[in-house]
Backbone as CSV, one residue per row, in Angstrom:
resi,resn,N_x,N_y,N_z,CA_x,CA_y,CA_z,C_x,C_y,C_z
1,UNK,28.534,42.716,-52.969,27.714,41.517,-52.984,28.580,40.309,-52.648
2,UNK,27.857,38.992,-52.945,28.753,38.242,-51.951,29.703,37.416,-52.768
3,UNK,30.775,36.970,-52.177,31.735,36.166,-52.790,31.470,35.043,-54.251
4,UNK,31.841,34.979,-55.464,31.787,33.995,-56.235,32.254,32.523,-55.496
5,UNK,31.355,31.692,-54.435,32.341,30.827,-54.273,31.527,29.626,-54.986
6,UNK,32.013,28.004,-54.923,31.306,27.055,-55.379,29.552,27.037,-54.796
7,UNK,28.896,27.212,-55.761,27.653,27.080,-55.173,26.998,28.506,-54.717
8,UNK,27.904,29.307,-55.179,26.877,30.494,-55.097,26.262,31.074,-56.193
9,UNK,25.629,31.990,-55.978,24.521,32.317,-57.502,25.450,33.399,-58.258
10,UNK,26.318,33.307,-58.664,27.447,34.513,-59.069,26.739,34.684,-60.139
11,UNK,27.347,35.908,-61.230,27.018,36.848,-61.905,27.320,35.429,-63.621
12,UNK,26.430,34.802,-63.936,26.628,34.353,-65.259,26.590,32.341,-64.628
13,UNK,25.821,32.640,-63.053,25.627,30.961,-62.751,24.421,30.662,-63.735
14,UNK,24.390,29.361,-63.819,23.396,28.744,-64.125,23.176,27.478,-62.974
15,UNK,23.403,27.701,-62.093,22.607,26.745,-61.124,20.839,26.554,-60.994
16,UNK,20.442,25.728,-60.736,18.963,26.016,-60.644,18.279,26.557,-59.718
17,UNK,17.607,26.999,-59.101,17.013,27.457,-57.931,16.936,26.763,-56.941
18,UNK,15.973,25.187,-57.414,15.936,24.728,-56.375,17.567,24.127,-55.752
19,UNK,19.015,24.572,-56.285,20.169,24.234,-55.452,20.413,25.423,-54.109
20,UNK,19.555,26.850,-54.089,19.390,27.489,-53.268,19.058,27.314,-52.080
21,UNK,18.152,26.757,-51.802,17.599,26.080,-50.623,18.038,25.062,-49.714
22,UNK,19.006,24.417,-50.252,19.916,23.445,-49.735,21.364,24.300,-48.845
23,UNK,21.960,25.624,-49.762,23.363,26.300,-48.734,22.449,27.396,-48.075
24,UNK,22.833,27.941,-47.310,22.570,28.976,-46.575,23.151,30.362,-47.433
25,UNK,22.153,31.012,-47.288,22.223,32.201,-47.867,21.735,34.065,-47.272
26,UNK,23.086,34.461,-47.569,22.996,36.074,-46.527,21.680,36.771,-46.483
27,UNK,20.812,37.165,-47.565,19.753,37.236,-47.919,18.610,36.729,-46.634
28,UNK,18.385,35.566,-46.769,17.846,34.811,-46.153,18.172,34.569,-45.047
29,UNK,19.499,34.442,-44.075,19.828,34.328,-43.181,19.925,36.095,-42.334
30,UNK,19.603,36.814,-43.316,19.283,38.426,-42.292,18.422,37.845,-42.072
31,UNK,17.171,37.597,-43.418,15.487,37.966,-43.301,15.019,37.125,-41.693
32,UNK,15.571,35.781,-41.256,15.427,34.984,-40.674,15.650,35.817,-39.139
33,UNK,16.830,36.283,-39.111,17.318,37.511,-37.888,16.209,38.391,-37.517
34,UNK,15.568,38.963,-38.558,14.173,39.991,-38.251,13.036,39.558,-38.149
35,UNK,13.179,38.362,-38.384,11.607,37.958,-38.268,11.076,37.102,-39.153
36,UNK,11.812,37.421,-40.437,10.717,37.049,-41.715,10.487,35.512,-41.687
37,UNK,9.689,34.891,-43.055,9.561,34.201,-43.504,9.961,33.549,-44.535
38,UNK,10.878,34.207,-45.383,11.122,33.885,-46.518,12.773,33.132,-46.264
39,UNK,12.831,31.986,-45.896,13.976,31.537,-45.997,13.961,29.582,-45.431
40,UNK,15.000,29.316,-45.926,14.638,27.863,-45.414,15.849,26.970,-44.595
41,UNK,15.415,25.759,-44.253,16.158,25.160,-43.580,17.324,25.164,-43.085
42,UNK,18.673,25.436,-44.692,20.040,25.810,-44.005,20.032,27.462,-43.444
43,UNK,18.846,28.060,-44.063,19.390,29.623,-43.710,19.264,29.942,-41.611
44,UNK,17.945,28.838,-41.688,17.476,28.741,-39.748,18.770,28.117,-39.207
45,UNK,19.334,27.145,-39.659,20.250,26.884,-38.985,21.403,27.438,-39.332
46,UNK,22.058,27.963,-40.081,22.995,29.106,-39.766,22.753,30.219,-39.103
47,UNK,21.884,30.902,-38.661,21.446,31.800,-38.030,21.468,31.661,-36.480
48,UNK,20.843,30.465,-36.376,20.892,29.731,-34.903,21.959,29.706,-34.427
49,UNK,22.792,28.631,-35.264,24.406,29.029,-35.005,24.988,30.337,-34.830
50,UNK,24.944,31.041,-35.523,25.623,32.786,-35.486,24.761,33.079,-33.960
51,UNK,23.736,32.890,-33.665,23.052,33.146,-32.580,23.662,32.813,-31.243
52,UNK,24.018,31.515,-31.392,24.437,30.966,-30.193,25.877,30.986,-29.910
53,UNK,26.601,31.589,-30.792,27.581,32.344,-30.325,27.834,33.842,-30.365
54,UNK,27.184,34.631,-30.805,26.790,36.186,-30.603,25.362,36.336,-30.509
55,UNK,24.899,36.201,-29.530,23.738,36.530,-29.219,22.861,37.962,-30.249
56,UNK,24.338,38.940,-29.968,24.106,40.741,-30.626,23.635,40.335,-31.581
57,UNK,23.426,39.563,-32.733,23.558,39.706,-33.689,21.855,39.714,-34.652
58,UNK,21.323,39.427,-33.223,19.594,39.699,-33.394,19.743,41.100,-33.338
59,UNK,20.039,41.934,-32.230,19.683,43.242,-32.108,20.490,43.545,-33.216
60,UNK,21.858,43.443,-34.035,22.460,44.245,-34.733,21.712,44.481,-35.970
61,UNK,21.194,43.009,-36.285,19.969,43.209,-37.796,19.097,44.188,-37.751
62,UNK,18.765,44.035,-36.434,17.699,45.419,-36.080,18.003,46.692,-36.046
63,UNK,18.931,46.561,-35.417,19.829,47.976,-35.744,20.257,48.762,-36.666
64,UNK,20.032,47.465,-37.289,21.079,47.822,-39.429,19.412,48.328,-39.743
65,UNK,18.387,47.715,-39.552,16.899,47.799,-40.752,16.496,49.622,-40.117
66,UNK,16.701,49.827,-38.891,16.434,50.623,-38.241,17.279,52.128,-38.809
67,UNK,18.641,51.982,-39.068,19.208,52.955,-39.555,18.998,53.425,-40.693
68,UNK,18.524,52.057,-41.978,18.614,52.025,-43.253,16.800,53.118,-43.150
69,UNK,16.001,52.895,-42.500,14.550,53.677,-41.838,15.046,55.232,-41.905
70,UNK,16.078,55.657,-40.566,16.046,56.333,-40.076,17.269,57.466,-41.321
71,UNK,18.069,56.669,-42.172,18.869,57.551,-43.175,18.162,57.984,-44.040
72,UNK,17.336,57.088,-44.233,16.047,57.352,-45.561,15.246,58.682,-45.324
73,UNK,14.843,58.376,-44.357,14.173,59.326,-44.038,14.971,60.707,-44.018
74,UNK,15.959,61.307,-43.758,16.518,62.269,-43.210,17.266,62.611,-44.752
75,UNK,17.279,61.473,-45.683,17.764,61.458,-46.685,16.669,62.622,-47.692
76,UNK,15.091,61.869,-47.425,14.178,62.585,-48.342,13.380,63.639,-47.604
77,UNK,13.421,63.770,-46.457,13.404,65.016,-45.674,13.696,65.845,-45.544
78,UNK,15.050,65.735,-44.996,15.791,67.144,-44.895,16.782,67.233,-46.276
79,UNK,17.280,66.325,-46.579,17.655,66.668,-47.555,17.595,66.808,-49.043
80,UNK,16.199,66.175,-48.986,15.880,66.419,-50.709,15.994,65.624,-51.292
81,UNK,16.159,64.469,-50.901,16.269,63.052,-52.369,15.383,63.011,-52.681
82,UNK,15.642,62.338,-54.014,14.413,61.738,-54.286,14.518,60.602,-55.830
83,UNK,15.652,60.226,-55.280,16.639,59.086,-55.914,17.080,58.098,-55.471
84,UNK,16.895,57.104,-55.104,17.873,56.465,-54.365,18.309,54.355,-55.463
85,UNK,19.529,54.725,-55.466,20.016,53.123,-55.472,20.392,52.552,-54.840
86,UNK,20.055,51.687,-54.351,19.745,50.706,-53.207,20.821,48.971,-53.825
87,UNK,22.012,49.283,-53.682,22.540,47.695,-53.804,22.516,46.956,-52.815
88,UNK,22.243,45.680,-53.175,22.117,44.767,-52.287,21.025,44.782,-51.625
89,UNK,19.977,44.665,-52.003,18.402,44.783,-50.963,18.180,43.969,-50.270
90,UNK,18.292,42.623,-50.392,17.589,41.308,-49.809,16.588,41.176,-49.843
91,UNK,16.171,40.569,-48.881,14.717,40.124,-49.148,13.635,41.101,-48.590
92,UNK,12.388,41.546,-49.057,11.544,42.836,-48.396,11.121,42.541,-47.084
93,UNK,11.016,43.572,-46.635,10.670,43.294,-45.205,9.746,44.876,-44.987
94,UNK,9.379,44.567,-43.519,8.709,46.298,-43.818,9.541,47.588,-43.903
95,UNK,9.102,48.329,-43.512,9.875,49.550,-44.597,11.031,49.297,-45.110
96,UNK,10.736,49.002,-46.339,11.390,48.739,-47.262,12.144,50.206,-47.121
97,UNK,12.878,50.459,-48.609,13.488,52.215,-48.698,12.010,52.995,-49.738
98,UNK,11.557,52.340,-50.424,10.514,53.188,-51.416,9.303,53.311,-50.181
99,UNK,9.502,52.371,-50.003,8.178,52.599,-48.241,8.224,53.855,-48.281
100,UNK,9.551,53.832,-47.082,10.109,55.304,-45.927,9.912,56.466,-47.187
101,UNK,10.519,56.418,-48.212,10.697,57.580,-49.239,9.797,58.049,-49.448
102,UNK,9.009,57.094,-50.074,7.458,57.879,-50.955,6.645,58.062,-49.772
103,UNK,6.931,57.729,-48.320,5.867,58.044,-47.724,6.193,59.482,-47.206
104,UNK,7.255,60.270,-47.420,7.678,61.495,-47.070,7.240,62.202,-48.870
105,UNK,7.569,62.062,-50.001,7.951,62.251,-50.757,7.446,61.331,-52.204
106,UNK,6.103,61.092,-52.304,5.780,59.929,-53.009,6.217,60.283,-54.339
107,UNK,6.387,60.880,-55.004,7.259,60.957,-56.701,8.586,60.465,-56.798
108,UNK,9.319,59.660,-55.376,10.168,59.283,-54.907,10.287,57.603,-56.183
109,UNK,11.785,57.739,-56.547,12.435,57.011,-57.517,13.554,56.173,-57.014
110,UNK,13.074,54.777,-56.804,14.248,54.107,-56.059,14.181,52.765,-57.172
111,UNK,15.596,52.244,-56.887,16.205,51.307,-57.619,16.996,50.275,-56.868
112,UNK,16.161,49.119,-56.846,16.937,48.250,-56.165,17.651,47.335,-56.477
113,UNK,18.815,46.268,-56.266,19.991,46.064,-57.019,20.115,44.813,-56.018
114,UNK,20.234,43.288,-56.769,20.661,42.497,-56.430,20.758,41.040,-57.259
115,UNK,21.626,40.361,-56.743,22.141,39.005,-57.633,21.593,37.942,-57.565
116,UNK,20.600,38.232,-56.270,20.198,36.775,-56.149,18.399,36.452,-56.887
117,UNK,18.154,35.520,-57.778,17.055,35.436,-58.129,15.855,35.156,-57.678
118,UNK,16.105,34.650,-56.397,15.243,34.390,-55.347,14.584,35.742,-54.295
119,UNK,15.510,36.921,-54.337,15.492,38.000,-53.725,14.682,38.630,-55.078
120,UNK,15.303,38.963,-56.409,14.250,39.682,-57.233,12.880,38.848,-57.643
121,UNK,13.155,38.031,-57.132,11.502,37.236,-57.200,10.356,38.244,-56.361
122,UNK,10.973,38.240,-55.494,10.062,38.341,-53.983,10.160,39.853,-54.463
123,UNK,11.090,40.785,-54.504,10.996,41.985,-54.926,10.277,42.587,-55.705
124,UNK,10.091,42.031,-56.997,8.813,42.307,-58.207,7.331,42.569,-57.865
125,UNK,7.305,41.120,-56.581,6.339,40.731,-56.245,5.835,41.680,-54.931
126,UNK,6.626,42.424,-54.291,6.247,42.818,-52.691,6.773,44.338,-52.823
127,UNK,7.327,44.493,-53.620,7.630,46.296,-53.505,7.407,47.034,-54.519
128,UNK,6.459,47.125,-54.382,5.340,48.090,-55.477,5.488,49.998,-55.212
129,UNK,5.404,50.312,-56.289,5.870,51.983,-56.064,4.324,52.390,-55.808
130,UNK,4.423,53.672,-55.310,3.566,54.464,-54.866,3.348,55.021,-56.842
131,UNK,1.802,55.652,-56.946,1.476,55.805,-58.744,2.602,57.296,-58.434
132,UNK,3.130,57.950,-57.832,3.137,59.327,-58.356,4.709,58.771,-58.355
133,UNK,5.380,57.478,-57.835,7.049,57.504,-57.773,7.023,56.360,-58.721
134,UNK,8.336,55.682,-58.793,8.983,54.837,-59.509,9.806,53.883,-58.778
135,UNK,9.137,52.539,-59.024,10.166,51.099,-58.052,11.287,50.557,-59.492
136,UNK,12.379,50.084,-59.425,12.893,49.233,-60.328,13.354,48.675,-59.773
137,UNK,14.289,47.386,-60.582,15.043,46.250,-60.055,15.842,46.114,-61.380
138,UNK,17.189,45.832,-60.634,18.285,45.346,-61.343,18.993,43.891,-60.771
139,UNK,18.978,43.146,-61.900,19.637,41.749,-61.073,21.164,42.076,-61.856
140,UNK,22.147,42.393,-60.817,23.523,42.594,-60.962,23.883,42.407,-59.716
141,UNK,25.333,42.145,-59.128,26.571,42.650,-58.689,26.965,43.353,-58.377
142,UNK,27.612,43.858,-56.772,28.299,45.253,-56.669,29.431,44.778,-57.135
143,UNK,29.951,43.934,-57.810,31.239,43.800,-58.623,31.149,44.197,-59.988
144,UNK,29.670,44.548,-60.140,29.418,44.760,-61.526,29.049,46.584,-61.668
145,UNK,29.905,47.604,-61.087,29.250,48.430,-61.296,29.084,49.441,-62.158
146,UNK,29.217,48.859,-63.927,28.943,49.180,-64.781,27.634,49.122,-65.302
147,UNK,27.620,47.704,-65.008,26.070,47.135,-65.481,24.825,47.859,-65.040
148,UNK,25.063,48.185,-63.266,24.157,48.096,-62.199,23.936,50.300,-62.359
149,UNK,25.277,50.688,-63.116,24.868,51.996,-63.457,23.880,52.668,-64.977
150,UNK,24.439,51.392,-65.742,23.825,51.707,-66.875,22.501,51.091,-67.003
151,UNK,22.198,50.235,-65.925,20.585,49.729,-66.075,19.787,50.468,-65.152
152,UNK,20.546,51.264,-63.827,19.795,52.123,-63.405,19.521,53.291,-64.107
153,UNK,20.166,53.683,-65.061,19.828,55.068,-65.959,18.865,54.516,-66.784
154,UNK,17.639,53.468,-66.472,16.914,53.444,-66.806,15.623,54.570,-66.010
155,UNK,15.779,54.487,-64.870,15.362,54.647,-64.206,15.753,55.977,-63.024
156,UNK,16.716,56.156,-63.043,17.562,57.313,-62.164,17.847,58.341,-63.332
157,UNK,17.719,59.464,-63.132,18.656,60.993,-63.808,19.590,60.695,-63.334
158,UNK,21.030,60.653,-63.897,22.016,60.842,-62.698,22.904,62.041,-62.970
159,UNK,21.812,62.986,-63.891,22.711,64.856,-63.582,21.750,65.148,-62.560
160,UNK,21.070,64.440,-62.159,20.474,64.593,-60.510,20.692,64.007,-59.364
161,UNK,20.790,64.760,-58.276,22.076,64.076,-56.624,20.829,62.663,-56.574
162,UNK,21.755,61.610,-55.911,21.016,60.309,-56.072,21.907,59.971,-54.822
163,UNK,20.760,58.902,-54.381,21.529,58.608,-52.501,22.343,57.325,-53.025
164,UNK,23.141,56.557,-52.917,23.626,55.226,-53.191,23.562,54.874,-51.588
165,UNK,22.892,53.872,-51.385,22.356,52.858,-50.018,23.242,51.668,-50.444
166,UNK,24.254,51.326,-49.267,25.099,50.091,-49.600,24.882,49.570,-47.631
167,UNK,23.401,48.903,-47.630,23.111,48.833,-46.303,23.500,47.250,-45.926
168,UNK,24.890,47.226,-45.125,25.635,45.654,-44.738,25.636,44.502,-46.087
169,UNK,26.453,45.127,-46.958,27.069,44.559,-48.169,28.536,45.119,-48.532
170,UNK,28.822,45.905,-48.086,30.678,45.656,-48.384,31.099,44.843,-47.806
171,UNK,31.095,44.287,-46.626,31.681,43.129,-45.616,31.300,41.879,-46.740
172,UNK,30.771,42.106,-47.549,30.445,40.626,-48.227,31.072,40.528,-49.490
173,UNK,32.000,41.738,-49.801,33.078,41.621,-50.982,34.463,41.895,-49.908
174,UNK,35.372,40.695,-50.316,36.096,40.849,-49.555,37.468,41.150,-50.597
175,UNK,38.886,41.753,-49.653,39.371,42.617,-50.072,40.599,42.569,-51.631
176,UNK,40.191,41.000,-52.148,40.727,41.137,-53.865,40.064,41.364,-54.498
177,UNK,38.272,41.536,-54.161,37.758,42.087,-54.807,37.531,43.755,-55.227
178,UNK,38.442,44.417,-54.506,38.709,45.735,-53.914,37.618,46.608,-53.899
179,UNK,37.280,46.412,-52.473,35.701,47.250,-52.349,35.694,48.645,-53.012
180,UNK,36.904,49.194,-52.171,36.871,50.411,-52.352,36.714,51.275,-53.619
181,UNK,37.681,50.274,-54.618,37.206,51.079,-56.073,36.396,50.466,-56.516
182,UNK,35.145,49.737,-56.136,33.830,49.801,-56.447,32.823,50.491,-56.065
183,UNK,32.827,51.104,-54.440,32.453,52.557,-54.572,32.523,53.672,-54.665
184,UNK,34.102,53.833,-55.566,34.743,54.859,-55.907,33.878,55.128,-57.227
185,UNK,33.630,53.989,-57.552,33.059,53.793,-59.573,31.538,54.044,-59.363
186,UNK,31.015,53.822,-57.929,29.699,54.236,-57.919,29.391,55.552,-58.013
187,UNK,30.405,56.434,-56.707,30.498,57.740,-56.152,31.172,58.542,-57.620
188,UNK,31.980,58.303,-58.300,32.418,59.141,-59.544,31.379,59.445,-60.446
189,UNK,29.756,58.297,-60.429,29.045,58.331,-61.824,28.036,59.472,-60.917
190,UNK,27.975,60.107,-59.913,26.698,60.862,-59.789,27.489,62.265,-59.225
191,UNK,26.659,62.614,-59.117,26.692,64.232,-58.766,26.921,65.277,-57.902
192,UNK,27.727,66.466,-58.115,27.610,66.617,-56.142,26.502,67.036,-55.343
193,UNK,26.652,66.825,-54.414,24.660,67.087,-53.743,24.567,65.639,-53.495
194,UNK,25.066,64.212,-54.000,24.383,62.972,-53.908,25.091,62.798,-52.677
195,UNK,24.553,61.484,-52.445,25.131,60.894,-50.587,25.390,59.436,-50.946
196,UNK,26.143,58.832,-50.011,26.458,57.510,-49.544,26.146,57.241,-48.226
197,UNK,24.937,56.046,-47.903,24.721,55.661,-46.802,25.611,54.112,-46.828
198,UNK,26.484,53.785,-45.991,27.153,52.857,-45.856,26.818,52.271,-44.178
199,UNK,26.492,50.957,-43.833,26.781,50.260,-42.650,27.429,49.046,-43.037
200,UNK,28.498,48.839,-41.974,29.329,47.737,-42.204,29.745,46.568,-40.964
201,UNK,29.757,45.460,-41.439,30.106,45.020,-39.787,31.458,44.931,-39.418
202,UNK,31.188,45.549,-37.924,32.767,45.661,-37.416,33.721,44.641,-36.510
203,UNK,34.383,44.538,-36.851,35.908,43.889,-36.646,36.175,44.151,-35.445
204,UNK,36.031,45.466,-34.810,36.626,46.222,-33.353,35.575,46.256,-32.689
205,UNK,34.377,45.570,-32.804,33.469,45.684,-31.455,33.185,44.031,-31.214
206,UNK,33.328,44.003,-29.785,32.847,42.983,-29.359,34.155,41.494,-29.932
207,UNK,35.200,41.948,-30.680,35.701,41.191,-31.427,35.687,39.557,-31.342
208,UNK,35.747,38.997,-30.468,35.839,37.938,-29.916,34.609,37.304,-31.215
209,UNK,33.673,37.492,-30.045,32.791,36.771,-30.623,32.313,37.053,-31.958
210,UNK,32.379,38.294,-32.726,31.951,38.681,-33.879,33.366,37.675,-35.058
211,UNK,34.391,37.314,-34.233,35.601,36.294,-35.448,35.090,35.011,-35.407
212,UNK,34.345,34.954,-34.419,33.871,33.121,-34.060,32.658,32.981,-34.712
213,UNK,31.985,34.417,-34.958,30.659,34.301,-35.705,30.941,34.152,-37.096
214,UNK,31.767,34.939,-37.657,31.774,35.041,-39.005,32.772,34.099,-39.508
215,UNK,33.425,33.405,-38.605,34.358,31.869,-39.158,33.412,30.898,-39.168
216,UNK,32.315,30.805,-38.689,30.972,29.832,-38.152,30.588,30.086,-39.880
217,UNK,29.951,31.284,-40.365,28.918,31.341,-40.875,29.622,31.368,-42.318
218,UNK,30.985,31.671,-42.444,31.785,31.270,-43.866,32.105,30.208,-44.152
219,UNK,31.771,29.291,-43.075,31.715,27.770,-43.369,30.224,26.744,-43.634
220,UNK,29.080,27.721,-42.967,28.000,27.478,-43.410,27.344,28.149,-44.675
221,UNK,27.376,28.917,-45.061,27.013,30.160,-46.092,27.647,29.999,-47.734
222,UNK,27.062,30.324,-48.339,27.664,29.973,-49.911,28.175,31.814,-50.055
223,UNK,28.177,32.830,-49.177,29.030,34.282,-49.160,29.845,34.062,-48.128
224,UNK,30.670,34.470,-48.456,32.095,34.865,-47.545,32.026,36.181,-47.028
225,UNK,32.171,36.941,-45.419,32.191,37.865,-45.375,33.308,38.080,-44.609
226,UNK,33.290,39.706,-44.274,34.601,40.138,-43.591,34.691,41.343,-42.837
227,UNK,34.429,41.429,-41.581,33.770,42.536,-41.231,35.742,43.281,-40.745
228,UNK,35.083,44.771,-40.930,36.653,45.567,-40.797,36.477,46.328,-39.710
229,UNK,37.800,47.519,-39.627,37.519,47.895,-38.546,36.872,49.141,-38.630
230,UNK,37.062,50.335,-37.763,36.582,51.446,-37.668,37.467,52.413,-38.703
231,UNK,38.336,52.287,-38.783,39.475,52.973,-40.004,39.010,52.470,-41.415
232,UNK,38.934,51.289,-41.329,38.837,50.368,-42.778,37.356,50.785,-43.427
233,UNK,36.656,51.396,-42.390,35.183,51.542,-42.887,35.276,52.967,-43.457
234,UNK,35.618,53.678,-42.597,36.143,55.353,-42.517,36.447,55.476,-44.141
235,UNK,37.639,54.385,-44.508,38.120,54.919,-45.841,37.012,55.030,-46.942
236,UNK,35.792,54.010,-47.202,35.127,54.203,-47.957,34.442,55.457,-48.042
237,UNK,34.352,56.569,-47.006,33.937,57.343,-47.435,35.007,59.206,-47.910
238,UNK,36.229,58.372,-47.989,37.368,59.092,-48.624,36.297,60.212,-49.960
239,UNK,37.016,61.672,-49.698,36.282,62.536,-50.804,35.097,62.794,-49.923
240,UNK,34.467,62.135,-49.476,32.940,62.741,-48.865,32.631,63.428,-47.829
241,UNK,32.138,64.714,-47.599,31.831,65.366,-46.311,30.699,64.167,-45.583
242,UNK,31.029,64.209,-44.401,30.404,62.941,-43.539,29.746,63.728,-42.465
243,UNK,27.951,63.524,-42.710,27.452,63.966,-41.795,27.254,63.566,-40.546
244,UNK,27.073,64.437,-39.330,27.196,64.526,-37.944,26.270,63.440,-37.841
245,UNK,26.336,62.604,-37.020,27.606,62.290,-35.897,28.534,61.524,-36.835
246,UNK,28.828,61.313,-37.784,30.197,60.680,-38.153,29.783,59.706,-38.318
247,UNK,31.508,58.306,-38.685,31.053,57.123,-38.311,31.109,56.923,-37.154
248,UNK,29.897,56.099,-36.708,29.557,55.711,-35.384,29.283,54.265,-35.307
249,UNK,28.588,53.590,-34.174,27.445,52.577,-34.007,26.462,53.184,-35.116
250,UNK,25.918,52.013,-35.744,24.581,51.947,-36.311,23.759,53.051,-34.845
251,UNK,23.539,52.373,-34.071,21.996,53.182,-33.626,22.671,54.514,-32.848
252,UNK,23.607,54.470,-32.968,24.109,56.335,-32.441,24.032,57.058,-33.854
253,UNK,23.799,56.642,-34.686,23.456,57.916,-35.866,21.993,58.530,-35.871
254,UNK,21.985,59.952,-35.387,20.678,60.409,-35.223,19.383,59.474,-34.704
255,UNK,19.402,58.631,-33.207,18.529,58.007,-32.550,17.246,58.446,-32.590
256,UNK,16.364,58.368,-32.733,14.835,59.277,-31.868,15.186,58.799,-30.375
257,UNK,15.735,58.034,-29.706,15.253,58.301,-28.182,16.777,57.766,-28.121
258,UNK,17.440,58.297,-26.007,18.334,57.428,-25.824,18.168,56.059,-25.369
259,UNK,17.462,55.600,-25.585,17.299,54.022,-25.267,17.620,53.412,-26.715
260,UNK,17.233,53.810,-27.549,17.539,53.050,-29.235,19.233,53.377,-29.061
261,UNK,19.742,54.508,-29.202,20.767,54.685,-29.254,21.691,53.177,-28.924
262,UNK,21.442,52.953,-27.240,21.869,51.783,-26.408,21.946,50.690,-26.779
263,UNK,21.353,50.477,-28.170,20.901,49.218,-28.421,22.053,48.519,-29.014
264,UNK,22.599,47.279,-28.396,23.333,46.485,-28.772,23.913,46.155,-30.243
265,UNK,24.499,46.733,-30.851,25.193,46.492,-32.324,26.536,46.104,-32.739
266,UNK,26.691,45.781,-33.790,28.419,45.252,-33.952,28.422,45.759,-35.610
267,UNK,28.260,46.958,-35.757,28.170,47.674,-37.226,28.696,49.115,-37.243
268,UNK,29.353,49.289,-37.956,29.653,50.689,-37.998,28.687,51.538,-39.275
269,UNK,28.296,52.867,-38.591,27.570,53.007,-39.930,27.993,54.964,-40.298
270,UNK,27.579,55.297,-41.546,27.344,56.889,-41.749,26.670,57.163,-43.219
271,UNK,26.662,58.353,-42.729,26.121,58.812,-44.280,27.093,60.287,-44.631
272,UNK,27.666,60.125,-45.811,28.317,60.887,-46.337,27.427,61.747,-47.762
273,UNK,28.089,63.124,-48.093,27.679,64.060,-48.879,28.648,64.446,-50.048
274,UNK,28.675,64.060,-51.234,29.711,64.329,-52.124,29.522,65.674,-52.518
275,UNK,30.767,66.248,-52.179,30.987,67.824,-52.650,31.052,68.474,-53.564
């Protein structure tokens, strides 16, 4: 999740809401990338900005909502979930993950996980479970992943395989916060049979413009991010058998057509299988 900096909604702020609307916020500045509605003034114009110097970065959102679709699915399909924790959600948009799930699998149990109060607003309110599954919400921290495990065992078995979805939120803990043994602490509390879907933004594509974007938008944005490279992403899924095709591009992981495949991205993504 994203950086504690001045003015962000960290884990124990008491800022008020309406100081939200005034910085630009990651949340809001995806939702703005896809389409939505739910965001305001600074989030359009940071976006614009990130726009007008990486153009990609429309198709890459798309790319990211598209994979987070297309893992889900293959997640409660072929492989049998029917668990999933979901950190870092943002703001709803269409297919959500309980969408894609319960619509393969409606007894389908997902848990969604985020810090910002403006995001579990809209969440309570717009992602409703199917009667035969189960929606929750946790307002925590992926820095917090004690909290964010013991309030999902409200809601999750976890002597049952459970997917952990970390869809373009490690780039937003950057590296004293040490990502890695925060999803080491995720991946240790569940089971083998569970998976890690990870997309991250990358460092080695397109580089140029993806350093000019994200120096732009850490100066507009109350999160700091940090996109890595193709190695740096690789490690998070250390311990995990990593299903075919590997890490790749976001839209080269299992495409439906080769034209999606093609589609312009600056994310590395996979889904891994703990043994």
């Amino acid at each position: 999740m994203p950086s504690q900096l001045p003015g962000s909604n960290a884990p124990g702020s008491e800022r008020p809401l309406a100081h939200y609307a005034s910085v630009a916020h990651v949340a809001r500045v995806y939702d703005y990338l896809l389409g939505g509605k739910d965001n305001f003034a600074a989030d359009r114009e940071a976006a614009e900005q990130a726009m007008r110097i990486n153009p990609d970065i429309v198709s890459t959102a798309r790319a990211n909502r598209a994979f987070l679709v297309r893992t889900t699915s293959y997640l409660t399909g072929r492989a049998g979930i029917r668990q999933f924790l979901d950190v870092g959600t943002g703001m709803p948009t269409n297919s959500n993950i309980h969408e894609v799930a319960q619509s393969i699998a409606p007894e389908s149990r997902i848990v969604y996980v985020d810090h910002d109060p403006i995001v579990l607003t809209h969440a309570r309110a717009l992602l409703t479970s199917a009667p035969e599954g189960v929606t929750d919400y946790v307002e925590a921290d992926l820095r917090e992943p004690g909290k964010i495990l013991a309030e999902a065992a409200r809601t999750l078995d976890f002597a049952r395989p459970v997917a952990i979805m970390l869809i373009a939120i490690l780039h937003l803990i950057l590296d004293r916060d040490d990502p890695y043994d925060l999803v080491s602490q995720l991946v240790n509390a569940v089971v083998p049979g569970s998976y890690v879907v990870i997309s991250h933004a990358a460092s080695d594509i397109d580089t140029g413009a993806m350093i000019s974007m994200t120096n732009r938008l850490n100066e507009l944005m109350a999160q700091q991010s940090v996109p890595r490279t193709y190695r740096e992403v690789a490690a998070f899924f250390a311990g995990l058998d990593l299903l075919e095709p590997g890490l790749v591009r976001i839209p080269e992981w299992r495409p439906a057509s080769v034209s999606e495949s093609a589609v312009r991205a600056q994310m590395w993504g996979a889904v891994g299988r703990k043994p």
